[in-house]
C-alpha positions in Angstrom: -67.8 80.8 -252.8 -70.7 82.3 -250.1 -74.3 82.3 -251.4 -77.2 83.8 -249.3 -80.1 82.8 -248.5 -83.1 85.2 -247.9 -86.2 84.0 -246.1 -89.8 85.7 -245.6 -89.1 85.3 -241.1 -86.5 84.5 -238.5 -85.9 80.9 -238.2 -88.3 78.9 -236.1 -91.2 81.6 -237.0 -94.5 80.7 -238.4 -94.4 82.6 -241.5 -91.0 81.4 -242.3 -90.3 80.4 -245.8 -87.0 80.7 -247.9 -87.5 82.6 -250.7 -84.3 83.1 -253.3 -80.5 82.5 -252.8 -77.8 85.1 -254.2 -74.1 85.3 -254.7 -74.2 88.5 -253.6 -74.8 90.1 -250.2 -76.2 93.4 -250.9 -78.7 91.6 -253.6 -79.9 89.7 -250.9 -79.7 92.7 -248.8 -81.6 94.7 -251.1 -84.3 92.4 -252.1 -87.7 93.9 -251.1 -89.0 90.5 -249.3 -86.1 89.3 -247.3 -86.3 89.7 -243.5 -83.7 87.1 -242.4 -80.5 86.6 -244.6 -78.4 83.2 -243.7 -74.6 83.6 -245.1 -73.9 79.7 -246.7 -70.1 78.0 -248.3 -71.2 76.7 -251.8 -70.2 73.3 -251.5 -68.9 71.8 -255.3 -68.7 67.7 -255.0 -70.0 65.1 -252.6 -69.6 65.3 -249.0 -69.3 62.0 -246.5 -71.1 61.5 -243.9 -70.3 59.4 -241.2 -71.6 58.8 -237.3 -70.6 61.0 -234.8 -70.8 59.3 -231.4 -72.1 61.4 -228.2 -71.6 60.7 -224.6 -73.5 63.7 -222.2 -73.1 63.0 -218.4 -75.3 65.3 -216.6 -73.3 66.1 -213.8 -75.3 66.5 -210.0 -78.8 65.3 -211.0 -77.5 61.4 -210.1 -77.8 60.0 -213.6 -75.7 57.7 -215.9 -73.9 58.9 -218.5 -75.9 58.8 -221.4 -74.7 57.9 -224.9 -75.7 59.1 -228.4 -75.4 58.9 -232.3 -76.0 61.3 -235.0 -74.9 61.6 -238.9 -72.9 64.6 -239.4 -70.5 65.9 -242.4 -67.2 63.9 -242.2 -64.1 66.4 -241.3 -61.8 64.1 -243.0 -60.1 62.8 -239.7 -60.9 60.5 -238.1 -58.8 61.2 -235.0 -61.3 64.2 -234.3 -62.3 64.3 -230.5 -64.0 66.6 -228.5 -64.4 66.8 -224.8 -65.9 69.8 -222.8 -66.9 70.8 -219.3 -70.0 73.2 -219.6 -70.9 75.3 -217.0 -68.5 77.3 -214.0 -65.0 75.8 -213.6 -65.4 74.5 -210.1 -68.5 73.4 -210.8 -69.4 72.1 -214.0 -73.0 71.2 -215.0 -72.0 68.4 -217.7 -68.9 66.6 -219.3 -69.3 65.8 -223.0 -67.4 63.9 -225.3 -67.4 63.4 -229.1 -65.8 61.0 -231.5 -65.9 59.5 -235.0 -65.5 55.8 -232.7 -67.7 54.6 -229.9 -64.6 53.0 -228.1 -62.5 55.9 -228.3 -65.4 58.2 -227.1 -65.5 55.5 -224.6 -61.7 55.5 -223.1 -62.0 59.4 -223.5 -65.1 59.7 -221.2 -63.8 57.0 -218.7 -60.3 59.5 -218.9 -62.5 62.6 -218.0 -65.2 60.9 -215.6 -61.4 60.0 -213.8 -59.9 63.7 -213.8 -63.7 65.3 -212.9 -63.7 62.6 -209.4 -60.3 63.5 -208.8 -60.6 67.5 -208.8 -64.2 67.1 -207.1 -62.3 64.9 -204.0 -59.2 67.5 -204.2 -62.0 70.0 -203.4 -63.6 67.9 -200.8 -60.4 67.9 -198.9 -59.7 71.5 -198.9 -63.6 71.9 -198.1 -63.0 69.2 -194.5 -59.5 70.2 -193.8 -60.9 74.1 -191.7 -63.7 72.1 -189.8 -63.6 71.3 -186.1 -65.8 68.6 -187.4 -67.4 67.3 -190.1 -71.4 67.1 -189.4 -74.2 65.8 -192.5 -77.3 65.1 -191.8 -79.7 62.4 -193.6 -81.7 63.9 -196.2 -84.0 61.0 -197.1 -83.4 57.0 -197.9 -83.9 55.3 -200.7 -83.5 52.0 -201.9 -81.5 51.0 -198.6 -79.2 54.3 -199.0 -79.2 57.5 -197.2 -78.9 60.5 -199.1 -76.8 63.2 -197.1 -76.3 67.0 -197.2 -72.5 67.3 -196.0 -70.5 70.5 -196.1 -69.0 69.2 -199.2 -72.1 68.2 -201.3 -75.3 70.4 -202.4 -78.5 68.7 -202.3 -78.6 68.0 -206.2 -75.6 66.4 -206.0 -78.2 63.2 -204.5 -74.8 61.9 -202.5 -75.6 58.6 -200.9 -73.8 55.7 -198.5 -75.1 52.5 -197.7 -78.0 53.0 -194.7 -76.8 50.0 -193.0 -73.4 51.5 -192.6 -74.6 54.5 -190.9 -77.2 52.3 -188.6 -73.9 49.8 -187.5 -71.7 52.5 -186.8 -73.6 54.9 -184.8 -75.5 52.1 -182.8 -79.0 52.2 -184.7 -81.5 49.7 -184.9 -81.6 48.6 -187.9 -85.2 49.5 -188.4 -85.2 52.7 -187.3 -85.6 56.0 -189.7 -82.7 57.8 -190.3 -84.5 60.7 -192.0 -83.6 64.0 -190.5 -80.6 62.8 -188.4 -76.9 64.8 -187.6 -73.9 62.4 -187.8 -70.1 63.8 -188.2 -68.0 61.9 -190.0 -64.4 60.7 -190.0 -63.6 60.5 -193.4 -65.6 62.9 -195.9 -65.0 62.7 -199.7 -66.6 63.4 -203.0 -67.5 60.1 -203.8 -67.9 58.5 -199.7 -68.4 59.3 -196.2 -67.3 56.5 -193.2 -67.1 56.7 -189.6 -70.6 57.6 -188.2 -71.1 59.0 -185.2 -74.8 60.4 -184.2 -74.7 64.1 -182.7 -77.2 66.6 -182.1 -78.7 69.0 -184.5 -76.4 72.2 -184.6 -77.2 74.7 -182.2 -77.2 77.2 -184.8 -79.4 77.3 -188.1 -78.7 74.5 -190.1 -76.9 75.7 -193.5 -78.5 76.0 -196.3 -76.8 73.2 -198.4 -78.2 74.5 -201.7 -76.9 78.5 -201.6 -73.2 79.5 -202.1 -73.2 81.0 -198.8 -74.0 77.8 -196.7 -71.4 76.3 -194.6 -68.6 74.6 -196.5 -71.3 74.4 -199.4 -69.1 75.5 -202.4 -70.6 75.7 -205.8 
C-alpha cells in the first residue's frame, strides 16, 4: 500500500514542514496547503537494519581509498554487493564498492583497484606505442619524488617516481632541482616511468597536459 505525504515546501527549504499523509493521491493532490507531495510504501512489521560498509576511491586527486559505515534497511541478503565506476568510461572519477561485510567489500575493491590499473596501463600503451619518443617533464618534487606531466598522465593524476632515479639516470647531481626539466623515457606506464634521459624543452609549445586536445593527453 502507497501513502503520501504532503509538506508546506520543497525539501531542504526553510519553510518546509510535513503537514498530513493520505492513501490517496488526488487527496493529497487536492489538499489546499500541499506544495510538495512525497509518494511512500506503507511498511506493516519490523524492518532490520544492519551496517552497510563503504569503500570510495577518488580516483586522480592522489588519495587513499577511503572507507565507510552507515545503517541502512537490511535487503534480506546478505551476498548484496555493489561496485560502480562514476564518471566517463575511459576515465572514471571514482570506484565505489558496497557490502553487507567489511572483508568482502575489501576483496571486491582490491578486485576492482586490479582491473581499473590494468585498463589504465592498456591505455598507456596504446597512448606510447605512436610516439617517436616519449618526453615528460618534472612538474614539482615532493617528499623526495618528482611529479611528472607525461603524454599519458594529466596533471591531477599527481603521477610521481622516485627523484633519485631520475637524478642517477640522466647524470644529475643529486642536489640539483629538477623542477621544470624535459626527460623521455624508455618505459612509460600508468603506474611508472624508467629510463631517464634529459632532453631539451620541445621546440614547439609544450602541451597542455590538462585539456583533451594536448598531446597524447587522453581523458
Amino acid at each position: 500500500m502507497k501513502v503520501y505525504l504532503t509538506a508546506s515546501d520543497q525539501p531542504g527549504e526553510y519553510n518546509y514542514t510535513n503537514l498530513r499523509i493520505f492513501t490517496r493521491r488526488e487527496d493529497a493532490e487536492a489538499y489546499e496547503l500541499a506544495a510538495h507531495i512525497e509518494e511512500f510504501d506503507l511498511t506493516e512489521g519490523p524492518v532490520e537494519v544492519r551496517t552497510w560498509h563503504t569503500i570510495r576511491w577518488h580516483l586522480g586527486e592522489n588519495q587513499e581509498p577511503q572507507e565507510r559505515t552507515e545503517r541502512r534497511d537490511f535487503d534480506g541478503n546478505t551476498s548484496t554487493f555493489r561496485a560502480t565506476w562514476e564518471g566517463p568510461a575511459r576515465r572514471p572519477t571514482a570506484i565505489v564498492v558496497g557490502s553487507w561485510d567489511m572483508e568482502t567489500t575489501r576483496e571486491a575493491f582490491a578486485d576492482e583497484r586490479a582491473q581499473y590499473m590494468g585498463v589504465r596501463n592498456h591505455q598507456a600503451a596504446e597512448c606510447t606505442a605512436g610516439l617517436d619518443r616519449i618526453e615528460v617533464q618534472v612538474w614539482y618534487e615532493v617528499d623526495g619524488r618528482a611529479v611528472l606531466k607525461t603524454p599519458v598522465h594529466t596533471t591531477s593524476d599527481h603521477f610521481t617516481v622516485p627523484r633519485d632515479r631520475i637524478a642517477e639516470q640522466a647524470g644529475i647531481a643529486p642536489g640539483v632541482s629538477l623542477h621544470g626539466l624535459w626527460f623521455t623515457v624508455d618505459t612509460l606506464t600508468f603506474t611508472d616511468a624508467d629510463g631517464f634521459t634529459i632532453c631539451a624543452a620541445p621546440s614547439k609549445s609544450a602541451p597542455d597536459f590538462t585539456t583533451p586536445d594536448g598531446r597524447g593527453a587522453w581523458l
